[in-house]
FIPAMI-744767 format. One record per residue (C-alpha): residue in one letter; x, z, y. Coordinates in pm, whole numbers, padded with zeros to 5 digits, always signed. Each point is the difference from the previous one (the first is absolute). Layout:
aXZY/...
END
This chain:
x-02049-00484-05420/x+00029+00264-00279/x-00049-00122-00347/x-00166+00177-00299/x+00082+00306-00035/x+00217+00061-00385/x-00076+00329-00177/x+00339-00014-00197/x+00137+00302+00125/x-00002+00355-00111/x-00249+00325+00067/x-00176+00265-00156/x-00312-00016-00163/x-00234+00054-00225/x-00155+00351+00154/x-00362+00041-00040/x-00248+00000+00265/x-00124+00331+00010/x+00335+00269-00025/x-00133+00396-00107/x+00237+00226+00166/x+00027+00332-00107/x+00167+00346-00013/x+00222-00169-00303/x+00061-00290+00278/x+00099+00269+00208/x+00242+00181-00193/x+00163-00357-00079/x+00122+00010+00299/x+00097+00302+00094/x+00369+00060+00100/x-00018+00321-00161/x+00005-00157-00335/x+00270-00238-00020/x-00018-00055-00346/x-00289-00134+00053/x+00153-00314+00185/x+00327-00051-00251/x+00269+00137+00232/x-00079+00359-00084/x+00121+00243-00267/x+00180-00044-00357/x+00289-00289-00053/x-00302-00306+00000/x-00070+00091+00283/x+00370-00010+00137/x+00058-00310-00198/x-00243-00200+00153/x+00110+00100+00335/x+00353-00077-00116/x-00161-00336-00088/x-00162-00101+00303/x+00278+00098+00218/x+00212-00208-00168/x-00227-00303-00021/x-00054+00013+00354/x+00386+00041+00110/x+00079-00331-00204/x-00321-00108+00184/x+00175+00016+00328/x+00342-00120-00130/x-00167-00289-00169/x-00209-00087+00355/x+00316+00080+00195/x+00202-00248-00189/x-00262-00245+00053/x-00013+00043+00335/x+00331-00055+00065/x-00011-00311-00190/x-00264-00170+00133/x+00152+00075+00357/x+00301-00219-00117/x-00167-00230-00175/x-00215-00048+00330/x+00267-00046+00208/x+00180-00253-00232/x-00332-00216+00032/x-00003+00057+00368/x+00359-00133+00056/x-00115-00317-00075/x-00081-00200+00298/x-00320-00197+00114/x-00373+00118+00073/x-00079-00089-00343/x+00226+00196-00165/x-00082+00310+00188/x-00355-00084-00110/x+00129-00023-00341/x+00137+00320+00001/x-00229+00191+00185/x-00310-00063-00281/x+00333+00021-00281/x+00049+00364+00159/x-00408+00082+00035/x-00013-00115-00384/x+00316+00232-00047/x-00113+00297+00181/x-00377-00020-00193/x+00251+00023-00356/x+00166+00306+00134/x-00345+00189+00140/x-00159-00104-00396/x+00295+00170-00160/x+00001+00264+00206/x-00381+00061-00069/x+00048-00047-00368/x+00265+00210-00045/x-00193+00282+00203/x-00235-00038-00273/x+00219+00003-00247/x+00100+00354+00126/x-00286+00137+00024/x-00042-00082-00411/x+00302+00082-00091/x-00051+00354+00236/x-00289+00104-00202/x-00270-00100+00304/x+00206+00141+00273/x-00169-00095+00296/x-00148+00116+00372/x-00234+00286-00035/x-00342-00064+00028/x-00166+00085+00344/x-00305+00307-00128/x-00333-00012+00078/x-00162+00213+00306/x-00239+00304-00012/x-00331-00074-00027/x-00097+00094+00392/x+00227-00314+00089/x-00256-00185-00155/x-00066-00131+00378/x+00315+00064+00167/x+00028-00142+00344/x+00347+00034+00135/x+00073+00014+00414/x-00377+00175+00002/x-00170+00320-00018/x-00043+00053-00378/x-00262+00232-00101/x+00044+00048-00418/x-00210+00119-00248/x+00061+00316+00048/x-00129+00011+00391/x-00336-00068+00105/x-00038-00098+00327/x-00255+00235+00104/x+00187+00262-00097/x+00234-00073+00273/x-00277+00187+00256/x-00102-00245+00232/x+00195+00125+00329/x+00316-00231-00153/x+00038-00292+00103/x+00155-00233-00272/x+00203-00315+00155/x+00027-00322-00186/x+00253-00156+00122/x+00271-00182-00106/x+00313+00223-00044/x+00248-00116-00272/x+00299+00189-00073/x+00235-00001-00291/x-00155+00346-00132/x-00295-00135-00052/x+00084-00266-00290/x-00076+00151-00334/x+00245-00116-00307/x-00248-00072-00237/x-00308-00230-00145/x-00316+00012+00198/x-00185-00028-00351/x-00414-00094+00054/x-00259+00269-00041/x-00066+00051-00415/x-00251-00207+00037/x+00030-00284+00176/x-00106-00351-00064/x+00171-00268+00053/x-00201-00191+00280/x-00293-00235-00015/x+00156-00349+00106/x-00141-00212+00292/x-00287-00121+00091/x-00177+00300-00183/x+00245+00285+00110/x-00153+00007+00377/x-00300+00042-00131/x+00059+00366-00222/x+00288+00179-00073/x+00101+00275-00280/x-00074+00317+00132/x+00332+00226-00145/x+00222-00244+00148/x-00055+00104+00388/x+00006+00340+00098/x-00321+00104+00092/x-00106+00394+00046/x-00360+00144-00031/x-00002+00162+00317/x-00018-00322+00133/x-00319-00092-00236/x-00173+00262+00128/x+00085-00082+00377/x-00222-00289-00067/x+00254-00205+00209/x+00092-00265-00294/x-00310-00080-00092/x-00115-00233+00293/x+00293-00244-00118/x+00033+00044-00397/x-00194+00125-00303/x+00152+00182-00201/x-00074+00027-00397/x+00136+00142-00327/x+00339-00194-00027/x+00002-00224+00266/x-00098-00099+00437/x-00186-00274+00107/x-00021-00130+00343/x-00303-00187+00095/x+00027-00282+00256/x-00193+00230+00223/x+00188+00289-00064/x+00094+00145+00369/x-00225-00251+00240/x-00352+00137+00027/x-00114-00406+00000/x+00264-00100-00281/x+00359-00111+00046/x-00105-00369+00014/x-00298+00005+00279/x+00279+00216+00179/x+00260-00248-00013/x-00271-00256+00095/x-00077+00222+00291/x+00357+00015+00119/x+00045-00407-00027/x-00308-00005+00197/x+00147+00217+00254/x+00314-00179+00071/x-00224-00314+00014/x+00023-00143-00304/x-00275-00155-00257/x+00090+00237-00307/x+00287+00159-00128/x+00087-00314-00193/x+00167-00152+00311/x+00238+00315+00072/x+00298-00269-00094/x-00161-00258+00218/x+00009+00237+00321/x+00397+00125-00095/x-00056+00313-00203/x+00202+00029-00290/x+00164+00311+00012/x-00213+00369+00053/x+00138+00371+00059/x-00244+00239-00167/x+00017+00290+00172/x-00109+00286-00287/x-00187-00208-00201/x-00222+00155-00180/x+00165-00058-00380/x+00003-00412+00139/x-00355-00106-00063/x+00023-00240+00319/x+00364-00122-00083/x-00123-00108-00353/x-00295-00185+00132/x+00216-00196+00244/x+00240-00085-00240/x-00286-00266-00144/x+00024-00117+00367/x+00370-00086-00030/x+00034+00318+00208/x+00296+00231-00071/x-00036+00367+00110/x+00237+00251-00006/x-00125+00343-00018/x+00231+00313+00136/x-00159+00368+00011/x+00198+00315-00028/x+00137+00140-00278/x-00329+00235-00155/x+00120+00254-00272/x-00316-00121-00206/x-00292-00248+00095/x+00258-00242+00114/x-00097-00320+00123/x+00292-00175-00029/x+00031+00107-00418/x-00314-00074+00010/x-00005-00325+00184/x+00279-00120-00210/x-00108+00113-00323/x-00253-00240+00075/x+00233-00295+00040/x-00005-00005+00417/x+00290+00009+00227/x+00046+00346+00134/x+00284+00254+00092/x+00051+00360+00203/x-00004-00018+00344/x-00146+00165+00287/x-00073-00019+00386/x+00222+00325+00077/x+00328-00014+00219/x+00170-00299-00150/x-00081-00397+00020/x-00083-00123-00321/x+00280-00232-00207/x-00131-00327+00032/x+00094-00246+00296/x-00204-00068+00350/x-00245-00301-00004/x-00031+00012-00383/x-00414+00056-00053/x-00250-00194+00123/x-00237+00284-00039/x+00044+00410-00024/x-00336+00171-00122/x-00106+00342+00018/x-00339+00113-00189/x-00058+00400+00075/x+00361+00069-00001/x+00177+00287+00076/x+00202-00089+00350/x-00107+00185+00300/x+00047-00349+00226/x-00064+00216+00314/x+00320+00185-00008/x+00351-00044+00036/x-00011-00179+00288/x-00117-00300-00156/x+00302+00023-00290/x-00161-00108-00220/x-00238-00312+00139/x+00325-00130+00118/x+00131+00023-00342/x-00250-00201-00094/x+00036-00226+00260/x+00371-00058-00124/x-00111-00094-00347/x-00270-00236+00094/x+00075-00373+00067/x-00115-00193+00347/x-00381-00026-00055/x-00002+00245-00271/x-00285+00261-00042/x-00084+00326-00021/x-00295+00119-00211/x-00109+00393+00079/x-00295+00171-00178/x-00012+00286+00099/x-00368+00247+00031/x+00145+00075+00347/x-00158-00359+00140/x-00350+00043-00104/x-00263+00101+00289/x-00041+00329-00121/x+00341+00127-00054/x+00067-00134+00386/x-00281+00256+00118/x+00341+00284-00036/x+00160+00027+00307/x+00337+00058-00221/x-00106-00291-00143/x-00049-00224+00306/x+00374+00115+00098/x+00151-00123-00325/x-00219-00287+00013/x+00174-00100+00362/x+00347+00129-00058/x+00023-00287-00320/x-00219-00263+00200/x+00253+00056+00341/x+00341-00038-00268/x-00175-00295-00149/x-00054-00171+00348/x+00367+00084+00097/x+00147-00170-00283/x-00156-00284+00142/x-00230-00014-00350/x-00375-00141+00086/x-00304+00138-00155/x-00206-00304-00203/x-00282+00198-00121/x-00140+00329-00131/x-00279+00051-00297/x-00093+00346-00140/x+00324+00161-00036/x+00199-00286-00019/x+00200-00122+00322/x+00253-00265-00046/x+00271-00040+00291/x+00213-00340+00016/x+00353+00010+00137/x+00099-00204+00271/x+00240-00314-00049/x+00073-00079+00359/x+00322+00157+00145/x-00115+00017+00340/x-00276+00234-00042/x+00268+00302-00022/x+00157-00070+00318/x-00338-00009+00192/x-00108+00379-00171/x+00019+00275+00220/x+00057+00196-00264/x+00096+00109-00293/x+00304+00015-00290/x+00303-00255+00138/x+00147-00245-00177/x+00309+00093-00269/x+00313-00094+00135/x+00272-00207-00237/x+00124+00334-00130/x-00317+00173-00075/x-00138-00307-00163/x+00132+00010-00354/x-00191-00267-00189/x-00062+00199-00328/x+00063+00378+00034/x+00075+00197-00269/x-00198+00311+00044/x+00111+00055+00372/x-00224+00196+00275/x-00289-00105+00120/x+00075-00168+00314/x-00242-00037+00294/x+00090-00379+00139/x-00155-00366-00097/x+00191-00118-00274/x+00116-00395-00089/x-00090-00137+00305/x+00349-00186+00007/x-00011-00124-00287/x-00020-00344-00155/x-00282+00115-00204/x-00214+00070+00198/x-00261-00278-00087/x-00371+00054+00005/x-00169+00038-00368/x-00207-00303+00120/x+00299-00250+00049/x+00202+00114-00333/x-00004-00236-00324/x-00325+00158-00209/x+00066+00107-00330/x+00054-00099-00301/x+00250-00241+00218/x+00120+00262+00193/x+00211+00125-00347/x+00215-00362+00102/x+00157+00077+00333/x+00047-00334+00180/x+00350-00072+00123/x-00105+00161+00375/x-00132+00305-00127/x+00346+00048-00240/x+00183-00090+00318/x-00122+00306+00177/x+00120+00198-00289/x+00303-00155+00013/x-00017-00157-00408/x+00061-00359-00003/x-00259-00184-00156/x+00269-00152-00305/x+00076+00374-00083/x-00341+00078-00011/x-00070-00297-00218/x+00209+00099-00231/x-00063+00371-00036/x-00414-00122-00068/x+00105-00227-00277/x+00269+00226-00157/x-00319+00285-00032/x-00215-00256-00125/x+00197-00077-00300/x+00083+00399-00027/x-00322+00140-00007/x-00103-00258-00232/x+00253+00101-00224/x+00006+00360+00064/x-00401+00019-00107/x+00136-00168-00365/x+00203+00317-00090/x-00259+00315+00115/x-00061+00050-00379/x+00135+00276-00241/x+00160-00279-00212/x+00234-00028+00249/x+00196+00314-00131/x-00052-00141-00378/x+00322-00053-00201/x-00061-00370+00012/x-00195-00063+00278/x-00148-00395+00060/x+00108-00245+00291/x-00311-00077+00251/x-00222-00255-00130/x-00343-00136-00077/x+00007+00221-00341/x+00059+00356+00157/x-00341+00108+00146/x+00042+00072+00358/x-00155+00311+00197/x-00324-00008+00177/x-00037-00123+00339/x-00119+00401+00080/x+00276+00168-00177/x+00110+00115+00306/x-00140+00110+00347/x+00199+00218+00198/x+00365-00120+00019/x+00274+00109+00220/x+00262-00186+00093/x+00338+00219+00093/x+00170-00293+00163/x-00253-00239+00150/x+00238-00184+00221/x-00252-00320+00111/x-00315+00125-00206/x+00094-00255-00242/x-00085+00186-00304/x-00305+00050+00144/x-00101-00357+00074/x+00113-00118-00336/x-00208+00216-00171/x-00300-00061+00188/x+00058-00409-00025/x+00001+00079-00399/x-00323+00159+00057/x+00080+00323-00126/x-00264+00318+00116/x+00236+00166+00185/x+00096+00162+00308/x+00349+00087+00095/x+00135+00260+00227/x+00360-00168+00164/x+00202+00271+00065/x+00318-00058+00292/x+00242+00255-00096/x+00162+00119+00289/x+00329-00096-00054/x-00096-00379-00033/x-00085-00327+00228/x-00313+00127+00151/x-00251-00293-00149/x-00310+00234+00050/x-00128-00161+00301/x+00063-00359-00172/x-00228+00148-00288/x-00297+00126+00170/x+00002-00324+00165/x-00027-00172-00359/x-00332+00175-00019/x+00192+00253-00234/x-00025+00379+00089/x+00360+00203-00071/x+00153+00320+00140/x+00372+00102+00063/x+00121+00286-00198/x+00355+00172-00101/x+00001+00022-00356/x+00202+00293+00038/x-00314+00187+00092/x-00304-00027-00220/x-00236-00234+00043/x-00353+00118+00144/x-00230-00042-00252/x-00109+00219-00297/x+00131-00054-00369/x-00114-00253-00203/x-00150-00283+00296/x+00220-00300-00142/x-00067-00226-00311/x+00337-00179+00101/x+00330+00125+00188/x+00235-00363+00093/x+00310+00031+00122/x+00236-00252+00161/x+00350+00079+00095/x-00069+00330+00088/x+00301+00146-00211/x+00204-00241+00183/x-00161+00089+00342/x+00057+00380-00091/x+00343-00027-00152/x+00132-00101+00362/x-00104+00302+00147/x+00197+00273-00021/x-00112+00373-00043/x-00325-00075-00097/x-00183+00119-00307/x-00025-00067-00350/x-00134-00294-00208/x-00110+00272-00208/x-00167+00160+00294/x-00137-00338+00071/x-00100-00071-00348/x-00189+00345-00031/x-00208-00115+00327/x-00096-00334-00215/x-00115+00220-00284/x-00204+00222+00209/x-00188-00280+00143/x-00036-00163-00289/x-00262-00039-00214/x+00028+00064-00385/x+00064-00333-00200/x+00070-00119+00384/x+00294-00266-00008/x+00318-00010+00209/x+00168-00357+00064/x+00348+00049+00156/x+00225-00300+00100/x+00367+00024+00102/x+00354+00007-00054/x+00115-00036-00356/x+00220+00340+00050/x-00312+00169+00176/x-00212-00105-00223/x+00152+00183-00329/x+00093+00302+00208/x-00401+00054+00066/x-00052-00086-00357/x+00188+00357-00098/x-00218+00124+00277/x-00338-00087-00131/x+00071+00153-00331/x+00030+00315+00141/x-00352-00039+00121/x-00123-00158-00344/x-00097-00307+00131/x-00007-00290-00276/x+00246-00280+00169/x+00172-00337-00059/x+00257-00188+00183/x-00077-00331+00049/x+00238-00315+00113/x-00157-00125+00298/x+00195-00349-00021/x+00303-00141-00157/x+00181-00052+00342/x-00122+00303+00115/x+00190+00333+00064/x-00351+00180+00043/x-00183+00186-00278/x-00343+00112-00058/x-00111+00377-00141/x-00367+00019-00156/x-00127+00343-00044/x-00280+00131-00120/x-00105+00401+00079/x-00140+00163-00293/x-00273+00243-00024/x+00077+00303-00028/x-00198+00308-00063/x+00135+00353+00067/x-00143+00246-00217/
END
């Protein structure tokens, strides 16, 4: 177990909150004026270069020699002979090695002094119509309305990354942007400038069923896209499934919900005071977005869409996928799409449509009548029963006995072993039964019910193949970290002297944060730890694609997660996260070879950051001061922080600043 965490270690600080950056700002930095930077014109100019050079040569003879001497010095202590000696001389040479990587840093520092400030340049700030930059997406700036696009084109949304498409630069917020209204009062209204909203869509009328919209800020009334009220409809669909109320959701197995286009997340936020965690995915929308929206409002939400590709989370992960008036033609490709959703839904999972198609008087349309059968025939031949229909509502249960898909007559086949990848990454659609060989599958209604479901019992780890010590351990090593971790998310961290953790340092809200993301969620064990402390927060786990796949193990916890390549951008919009964490991704990334940047990496992080977000990063000592030089370039405030004193592991706090372009 981790012990407190000791701030005793060096960093930058003392930057204000709010940074102006302006045309001065920009000629600062501006190649074309190297004086500007002291390695330009004139002899002080020369002479500082002069300087720095030759600081940093003795630099590397000084770290060479020490090197080589505490390689022979090492292998003196290693000659000796016993287990305890090479114990001896195995935490002599970590003690050794943490001298040489402190001189090495200080002398660094030195050079930059005695260099007149020589140091990486700083990464500038983007145009203004990057404001809500979207890369691997159709971006429509400033510059291009949509309508003026005539509407014979057809725009597509989906995801297409390519190394083109990253811009070099600072996403920087809108001029005026707000920081955002913390938790529990942020789902209720949001400040208006900080989503991008246009007033063709005003006049449409369309927004106005599910917000209201004011001088300087949106509200969203609990009955802000249900005719009857978000509440009486979640009653309605508890009823449905046969429950008493929507209280007893967890009772019955659901924890987890899909959102299919949710409407800016007016049902997700109810059900998270029902211990219900929704995710919400709709495509990406130029302006209007529901996902900004929906996570400008503090619920979980990213881009994704029902097109040609299977979305990036794992079969038999949600216990229930809903879709209010959404935008997927069910009907059509051959059932794509229901089978989709079959893949994503767990054994006795549901389906919730609403749709104006089911009500009596659409049905009197012959076209109608022929969608109406296509989706009901699909539905039967995925072997999904109907429990009950009211209004426009129809909910749809999936089966959770096996044998009912060899005794169809027809319909889509089961996936074979190599079409049955358990978490996808954005592959096609394909038109087969997912999961059904899989040690997973267990109905909703025999699982653990959360909150106990977030402890995995030793034959739940066992199909995950995590022994239940390792496990263990991991849950109280995040314990103690997050506890520690919350201590430190204050600016006097980057003070000159800043204080050790204790009862005398005043320590952050419970709601300082809501929307975290974890980089490198491994078990979800950042996740539970935070929640155990009680903190107001959801996390999204990311897998990275080059790691252990855990994701499955995750949405199991009763977590929700996604895999992603953070080589590509991420798909959300800028400024969604109060809180980037990071553990042992450098490490994970520095084994891979012809990959991209930490820079590139680092610039995601920003984008998706909010302003005065924070940044926690834990890893190697060597790592660790190499992103350090990184995160300047970005302007981040940051300290290094010794983790332990037997510990070869660091930890970088950073704090994004807010800056304005003008």
């Amino acid at each position: 177990m981790s012990r407190a965490l000791y701030r005793g270690a060096s960093g930058i600080g003392g930057k204000p909150a709010a940074v102006a950056y302006d045309a001065a700002d920009e000629a600062r930095y501006d190649p074309k004026e190297p004086s500007e930077n002291g390695i330009g014109a004139g002899g002080r100019g020369r002479k500082r270069h002069l300087v720095a050079a030759a600081v940093k040569i003795g630099v590397l003879v000084l770290a060479a020699a020490a090197l080589v001497g505490s390689v022979a010095w090492a292998g003196s202590l290693y000659a000796g002979r016993g287990a305890a000696a090479a114990a001896a001389a195995a935490a002599a040479h970590r003690g050794y090695r943490r001298l040489q990587e402190q001189l090495v840093t200080d002398l660094l520092d030195i050079g930059e002094l005695a260099g007149g400030g020589v140091r990486a340049r700083e990464v500038e700030v983007c145009a203004p119509e990057y404001e809500n930059y979207v890369p691997c997406y159709y971006n429509v700036s400033d510059a291009v309305d949509v309508a003026d696009l005539g509407g014979g084109v057809v725009i597509s949304y989906e995801r297409r990354c390519t190394r083109d498409g990253k811009v070099p630069c600072l996403v920087a917020p809108p001029w005026s942007y707000r920081i955002p209204v913390r938790w529990p009062s942020g789902k209720g209204f949001i400040w208006k400038d900080n989503v991008r909203i246009s007033g063709q869509e005003f006049s449409s009328g369309s927004l106005f069923k599910r917000m209201m919209v004011e001088e300087d800020q949106i509200s969203f009334p609990s009955d802000a896209h249900m005719s009857d009220g978000v509440e009486d409809y979640a009653h309605q669909i508890a009823e449905m499934i046969g429950l008493r109320n929507e209280f007893n959701f967890n009772e019955a197995g659901v924890r987890t919900v899909l959102d299919i286009e949710c409407g800016f997340g007016t049902l997700g936020a109810h059900l998270f005071q029902r211990d219900l965690l929704t995710m919400c995915i709709a495509n990406y929308e130029a302006s209007g977005s529901q996902v900004q929206i929906a996570l400008e409002r503090g619920i979980p939400a990213m881009i994704g869409s029902f097109a040609s590709e299977r979305l990036p989370y794992p079969y038999l992960s949600f216990d229930m996928v809903h879709c209010a008036k959404c935008n997927i033609e069910w009907d059509k490709n051959d059932g794509g799409f229901l089978v989709e959703v079959d893949r994503l839904l767990r054994p006795s999972g549901y389906f919730v449509w609403t749709s104006n198609l089911n009500t009596h008087r659409a049905l009197r349309d012959k076209e109608n009548q022929k969608k109406w059968k296509t989706i009901r025939d699909f539905a039967d031949n995925l072997c999904w029963e109907m429990l009950s229909q009211q209004d426009e509502t129809i909910v749809w249960k999936k089966t959770n006995k096996l044998d009912c898909y060899t005794s169809r007559k027809s319909g889509p086949m089961l996936c074979d072993k190599i079409h049955d990848p358990e978490s996808p990454y954005y592959q096609p659609l394909n038109p087969c039964i997912a999961g059904t060989r899989s040690q997973r599958w267990i109905p909703i209604e025999h699982r653990t019910t959360w909150p106990s479901q977030a402890r995995l019992n030793s034959t739940e780890l066992d199909i995950h193949g995590v022994h239940p010590e390792d496990f263990a351990e991991n849950t109280a090593n995040w314990d103690s970290m997050a506890r520690n971790y919350w201590s430190l998310l204050s600016p006097l961290i980057f003070s000159d002297h800043p204080k050790r953790p204790g009862d005398e340092d005043p320590q952050p809200p419970f709601n300082m944060l809501r929307n975290v993301l974890d980089m490198n969620a491994q078990f979800g064990g950042f996740n539970a730890a935070l929640l155990k402390a009680g903190k107001s927060v959801w996390v999204m786990n990311v897998v990275p694609t080059n790691a252990p796949n855990h994701l499955p193990l995750i949405f199991d916890r009763g977590f929700i997660g996604v895999q992603h390549d953070w080589c590509e951008a991420f798909p959300t919009y800028p400024r969604t996260y109060d809180m980037v964490h990071a553990d042992g991704l450098l490490s994970l990334e520095k084994r891979q070879k012809h990959r991209c940047s930490t820079l590139d990496i680092f610039l995601e992080v920003d984008r998706i950051l909010r302003p005065e977000g924070w940044v926690i990063i834990r890893d190697t000592a060597p790592l660790i001061e190499a992103a350090r030089s990184v995160v300047t370039q970005l302007r981040w405030d940051a300290r290094i922080l010794d983790l332990d004193i037997a510990s070869d592991e660091k930890l970088l706090i950073c704090q994004k600043p807010f800056i304005r372009k003008q």
